[in-house]
C-alpha positions as CSV (number, residue, x, y, z in Angstrom):
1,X,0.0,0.0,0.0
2,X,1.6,3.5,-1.0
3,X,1.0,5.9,1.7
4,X,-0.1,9.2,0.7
5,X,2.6,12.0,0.0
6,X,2.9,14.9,3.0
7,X,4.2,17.8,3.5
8,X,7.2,17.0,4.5
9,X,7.9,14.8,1.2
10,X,7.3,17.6,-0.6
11,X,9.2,20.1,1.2
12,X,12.2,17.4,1.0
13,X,11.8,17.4,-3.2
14,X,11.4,21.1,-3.5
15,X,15.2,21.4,-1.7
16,X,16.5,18.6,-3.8
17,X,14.8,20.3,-6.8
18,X,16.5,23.9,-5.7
19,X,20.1,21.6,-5.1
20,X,20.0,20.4,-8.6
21,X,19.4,23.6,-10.0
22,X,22.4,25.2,-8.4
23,X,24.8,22.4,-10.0
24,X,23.5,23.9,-13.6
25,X,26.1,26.2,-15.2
26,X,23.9,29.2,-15.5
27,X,21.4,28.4,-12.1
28,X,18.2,27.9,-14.0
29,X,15.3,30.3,-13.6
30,X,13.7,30.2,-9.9
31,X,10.3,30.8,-11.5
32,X,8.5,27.4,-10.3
33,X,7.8,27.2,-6.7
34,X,4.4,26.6,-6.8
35,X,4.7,23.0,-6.1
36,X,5.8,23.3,-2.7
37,X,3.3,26.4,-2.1
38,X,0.0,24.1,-3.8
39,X,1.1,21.4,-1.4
40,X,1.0,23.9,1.4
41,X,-2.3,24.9,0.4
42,X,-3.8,20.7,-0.3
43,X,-1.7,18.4,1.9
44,X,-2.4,17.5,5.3
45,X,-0.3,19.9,8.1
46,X,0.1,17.7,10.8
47,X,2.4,19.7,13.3
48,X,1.2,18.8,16.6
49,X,3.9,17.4,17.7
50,X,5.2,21.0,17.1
51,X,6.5,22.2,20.9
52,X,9.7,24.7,19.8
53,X,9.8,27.8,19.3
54,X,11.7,29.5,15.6
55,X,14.4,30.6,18.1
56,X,15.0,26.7,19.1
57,X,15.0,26.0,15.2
58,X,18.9,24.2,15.4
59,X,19.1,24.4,11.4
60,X,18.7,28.0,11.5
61,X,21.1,28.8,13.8
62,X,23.3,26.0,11.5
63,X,22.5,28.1,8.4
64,X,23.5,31.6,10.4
65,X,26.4,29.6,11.4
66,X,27.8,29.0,7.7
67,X,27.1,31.8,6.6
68,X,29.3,33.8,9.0
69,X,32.0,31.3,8.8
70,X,31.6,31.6,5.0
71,X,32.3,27.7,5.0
72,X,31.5,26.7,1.8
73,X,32.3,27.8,-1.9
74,X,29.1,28.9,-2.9
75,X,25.9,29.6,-1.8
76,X,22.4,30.2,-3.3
77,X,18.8,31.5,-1.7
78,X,15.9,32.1,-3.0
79,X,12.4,32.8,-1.7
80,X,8.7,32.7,-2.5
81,X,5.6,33.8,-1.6
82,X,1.5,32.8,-2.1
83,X,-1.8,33.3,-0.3
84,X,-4.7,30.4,0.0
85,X,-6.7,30.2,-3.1
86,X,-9.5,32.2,-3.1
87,X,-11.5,29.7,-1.7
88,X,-9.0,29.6,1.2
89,X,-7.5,32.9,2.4
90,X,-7.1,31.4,5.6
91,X,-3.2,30.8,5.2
92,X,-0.2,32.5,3.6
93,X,3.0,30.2,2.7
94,X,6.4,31.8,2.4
95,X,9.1,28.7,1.3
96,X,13.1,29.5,1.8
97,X,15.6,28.0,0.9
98,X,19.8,28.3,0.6
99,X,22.2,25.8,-0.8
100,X,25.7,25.2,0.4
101,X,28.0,23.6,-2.0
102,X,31.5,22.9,-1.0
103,X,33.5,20.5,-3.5
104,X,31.3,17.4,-4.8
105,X,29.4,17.8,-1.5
106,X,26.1,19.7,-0.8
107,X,23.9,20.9,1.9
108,X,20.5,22.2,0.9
109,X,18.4,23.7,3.8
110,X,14.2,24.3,2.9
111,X,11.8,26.4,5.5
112,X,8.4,26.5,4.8
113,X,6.9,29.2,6.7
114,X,2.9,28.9,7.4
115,X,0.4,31.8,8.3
116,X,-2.6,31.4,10.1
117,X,-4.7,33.9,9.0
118,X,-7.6,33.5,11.5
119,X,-9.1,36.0,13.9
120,X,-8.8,39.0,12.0
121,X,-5.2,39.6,12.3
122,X,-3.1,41.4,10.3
123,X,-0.4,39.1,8.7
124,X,2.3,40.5,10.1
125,X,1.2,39.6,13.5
126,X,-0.2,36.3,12.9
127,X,0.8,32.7,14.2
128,X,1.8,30.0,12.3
129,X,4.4,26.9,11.9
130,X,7.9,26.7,10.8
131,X,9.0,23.3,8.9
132,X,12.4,22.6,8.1
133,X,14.1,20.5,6.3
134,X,17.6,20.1,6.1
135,X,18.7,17.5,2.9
136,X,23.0,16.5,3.0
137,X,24.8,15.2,0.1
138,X,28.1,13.8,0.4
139,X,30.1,12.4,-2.8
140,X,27.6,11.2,-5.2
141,X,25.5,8.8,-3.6
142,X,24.7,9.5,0.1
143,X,22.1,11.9,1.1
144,X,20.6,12.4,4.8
145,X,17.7,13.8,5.1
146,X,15.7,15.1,8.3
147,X,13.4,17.7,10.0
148,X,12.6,20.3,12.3
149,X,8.9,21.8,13.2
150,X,8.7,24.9,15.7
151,X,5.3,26.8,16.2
152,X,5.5,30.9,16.2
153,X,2.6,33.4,18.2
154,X,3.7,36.4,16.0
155,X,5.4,36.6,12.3
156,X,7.2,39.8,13.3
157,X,8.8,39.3,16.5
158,X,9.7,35.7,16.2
159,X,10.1,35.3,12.5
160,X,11.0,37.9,10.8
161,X,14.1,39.4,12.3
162,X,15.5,35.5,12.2
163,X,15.1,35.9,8.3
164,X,16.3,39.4,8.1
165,X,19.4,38.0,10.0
166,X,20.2,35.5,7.9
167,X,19.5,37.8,4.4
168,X,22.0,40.5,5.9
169,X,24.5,37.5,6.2
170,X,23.9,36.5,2.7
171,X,24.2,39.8,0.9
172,X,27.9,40.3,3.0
173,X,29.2,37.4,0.5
């Protein structure tokens, strides 16, 4: 029996999708995201087994990490954003994700960033979840894969000056 996809599975395959890209010579054009944001939107969220907080979040403070260390030889982020369908303006998605490539090996970190856009909040002060996933190549075969949830009270305290961080990192390449 094939279980259905999540989430997760298709967090996992937009990184892997962004790492390919970055091998091609001239990066590709970062103009099709809307397979991890439709999936957002369709698949099942099951994050209540959720309990940390973004600032717990140990692949963002890996990413951070790297990126003031300037441990690798190249880097690539890109971003992307999409409100519900019509039918469901009841959540926002945002998707990140950087690549680190150093040699033949490759480290490809993907956040998908969920508004709740209930109670009549504005969206910069709404709640939401934080998946990450964090996908390793090493050599040509071997790839780790694994995960990190944390749950957020309000986009602009908790969130946003994490990803402002890290983009004031990036642009100091």
């Amino acid at each position: 029996m094939r279980r259905k996809p999540s989430i997760k599975d298709a967090l996992v395959n937009e990184t892997r999708r962004e790492m390919r890209r970055s091998i091609e010579a001239d990066g590709g054009l970062m103009d099709d995201w809307d397979t991890i944001l439709y999936a957002a939107d369709y698949l099942p969220l099951s994050l209540t087994t959720c309990r940390k907080t973004v600032n717990e979040l140990k692949f963002l403070a890996e990413i951070k990490a790297r990126l003031q260390a300037r441990d690798f030889n190249e880097a690539k982020r890109t971003q992307s954003r999409k409100g519900g369908e019509k039918k469901m303006r009841k959540k926002k998605n945002i998707f990140y994700d950087i690549i680190f490539r150093k040699g033949s090996d490759a480290e490809g970190y993907g956040v998908l960033i969920q508004l709740n856009l209930t109670g009549g909040k504005d969206t910069s002060q709404c709640g939401g979840y934080a998946l990450c996933t964090k996908v390793e190549r090493t050599g040509s075969d071997s790839e780790n894969v694994a995960y990190e949830c944390a749950r957020f009270s309000n986009y602009t305290k908790e969130v946003r000056p994490i990803i402002d961080e890290i983009g004031d990192l990036y642009r100091k390449m």
